[in-house]
C-alpha positions in Angstrom: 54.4 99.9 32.2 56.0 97.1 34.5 55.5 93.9 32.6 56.5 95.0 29.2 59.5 93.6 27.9 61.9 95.1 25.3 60.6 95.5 22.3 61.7 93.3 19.3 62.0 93.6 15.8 60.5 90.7 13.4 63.2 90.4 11.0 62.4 87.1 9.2 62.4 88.0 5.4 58.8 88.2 3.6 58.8 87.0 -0.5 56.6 87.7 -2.4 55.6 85.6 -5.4 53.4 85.6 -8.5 50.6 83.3 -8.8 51.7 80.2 -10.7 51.2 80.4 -14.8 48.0 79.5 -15.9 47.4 76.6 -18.7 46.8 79.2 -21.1 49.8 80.9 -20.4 52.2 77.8 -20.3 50.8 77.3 -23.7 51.8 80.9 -24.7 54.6 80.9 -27.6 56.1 83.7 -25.7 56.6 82.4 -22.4 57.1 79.0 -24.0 60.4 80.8 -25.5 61.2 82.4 -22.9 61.5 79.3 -20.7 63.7 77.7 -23.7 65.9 80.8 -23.2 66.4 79.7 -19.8 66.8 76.5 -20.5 63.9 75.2 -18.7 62.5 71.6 -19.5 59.4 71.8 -21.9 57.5 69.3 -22.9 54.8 68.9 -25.8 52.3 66.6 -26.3 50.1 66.2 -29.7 46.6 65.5 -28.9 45.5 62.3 -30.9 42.4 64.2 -32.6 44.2 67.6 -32.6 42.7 70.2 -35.1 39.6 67.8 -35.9 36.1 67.3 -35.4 35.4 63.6 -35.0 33.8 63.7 -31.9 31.3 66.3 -32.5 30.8 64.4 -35.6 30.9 60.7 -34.8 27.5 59.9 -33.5 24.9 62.8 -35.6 25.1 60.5 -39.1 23.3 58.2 -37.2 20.4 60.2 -35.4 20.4 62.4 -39.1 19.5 59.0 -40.6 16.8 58.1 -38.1 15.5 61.8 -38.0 15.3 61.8 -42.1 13.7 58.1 -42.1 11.1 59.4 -39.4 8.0 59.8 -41.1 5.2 60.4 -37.9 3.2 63.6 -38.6 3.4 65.2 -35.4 0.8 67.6 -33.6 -1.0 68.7 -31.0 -4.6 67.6 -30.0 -6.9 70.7 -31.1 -10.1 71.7 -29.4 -12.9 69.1 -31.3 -16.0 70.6 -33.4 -18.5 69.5 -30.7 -16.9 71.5 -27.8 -16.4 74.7 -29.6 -19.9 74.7 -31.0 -20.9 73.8 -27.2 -18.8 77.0 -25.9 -20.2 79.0 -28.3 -23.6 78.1 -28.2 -23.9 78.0 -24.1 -22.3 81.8 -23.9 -24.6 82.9 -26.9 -27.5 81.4 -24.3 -26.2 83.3 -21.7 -26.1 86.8 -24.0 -21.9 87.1 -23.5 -19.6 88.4 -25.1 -16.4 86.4 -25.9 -14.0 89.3 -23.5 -17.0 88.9 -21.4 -17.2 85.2 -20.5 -13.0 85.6 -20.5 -13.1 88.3 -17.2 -15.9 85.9 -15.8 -13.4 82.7 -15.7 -10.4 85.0 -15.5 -8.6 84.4 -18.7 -7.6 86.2 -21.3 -10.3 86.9 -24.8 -7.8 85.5 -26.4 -8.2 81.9 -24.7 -12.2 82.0 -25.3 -11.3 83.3 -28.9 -8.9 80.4 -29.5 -11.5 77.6 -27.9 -14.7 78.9 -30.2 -12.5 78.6 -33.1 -10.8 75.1 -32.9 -7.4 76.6 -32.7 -6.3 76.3 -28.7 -4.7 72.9 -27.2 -7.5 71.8 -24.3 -6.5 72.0 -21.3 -9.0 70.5 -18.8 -8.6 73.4 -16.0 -10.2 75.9 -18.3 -12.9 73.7 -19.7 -14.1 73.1 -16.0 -13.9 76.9 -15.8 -15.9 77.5 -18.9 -18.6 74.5 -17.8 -18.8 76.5 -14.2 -19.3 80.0 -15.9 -21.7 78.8 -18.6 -23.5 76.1 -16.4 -23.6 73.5 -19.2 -21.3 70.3 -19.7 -18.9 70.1 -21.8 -16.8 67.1 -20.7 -18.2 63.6 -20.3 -19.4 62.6 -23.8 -16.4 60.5 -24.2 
C-alpha cells in the first residue's frame, strides 16, 4: 500500500434546503401570514381587470354581429341526378349488386349506397374507381 497517504475526513458542512415557494404558494393566505409574522416584506399588487371578464368578452359582440347578419346558406356539393342514374344504370348492366360493385372497387356498400342515392359528397378518386369497375364514363360531360 506504498503511495497512499493518510486518510482524511471531508468535514465541510452540507445544507440542505427546500425548493423555493412556488407562485401559488406565495399567494397562499397562510404562508402570506406567516411571512407577516416574521416580519418579512410583502407586497400586493391589484390586477387592473381583476375578477372580470373583458378580455374574453371584448372582441365576440363583434364576430356575434357578423355571424347573426350572415345569411349564406351553406352546404356541400351532393352527387348530381345524372351520375347516380349513370352508377346505377352501368352496375344494373353489369348484373351487380350494390356490396358487390363495393368489394370490386374496394369501398365500403355504404359509399356505392350513398352515390346511387344522391346523398355522398363526390370525391373524384372513387368516381374513377366506379368508371374502371363499370367500364362506362361518368366524368367529362361538364
Amino acid at each position: 500500500m506504498a503511495g497512499i497517504g493518510p486518510i482524511r475526513q471531508d468535514w465541510e458542512p452540507v445544507v440542505v434546503r427546500k425548493k423555493a415557494p412556488t407562485a401559488a404558494a406565495k399567494k397562499d393566505e397562510k404562508l402570506v401570514n406567516a411571512a407577516r409574522r416574521a416580519g418579512a416584506e410583502i407586497e400586493s399588487v391589484r390586477k387592473a381587470a381583476a375578477g372580470t371578464n373583458k378580455a374574453a368578452s371584448s372582441g365576440t359582440s363583434l364576430n356575434t354581429r357578423k355571424l347573426d347578419e350572415e345569411t349564406e346558406n351553406l352546404a356541400h356539393d351532393r352527387v348530381p341526378t345524372e351520375l347516380k342514374k349513370a352508377i346505377m344504370q352501368a352496375r344494373m348492366d353489369k348484373k351487380l349488386t350494390q356490396s358487390q360493385l363495393a368489394q370490386v372497387i374496394n369501398e365500403k356498400p355504404q359509399i356505392i349506397q350513398e352515390y346511387e342515392s344522391g346523398k355522398a359528397i363526390p370525391n373524384q378518386q372513387i368516381i374513377g374507381k366506379l368508371e374502371r369497375a363499370l367500364g362506362v364514363k361518368l366524368r367529362g360531360k361538364k
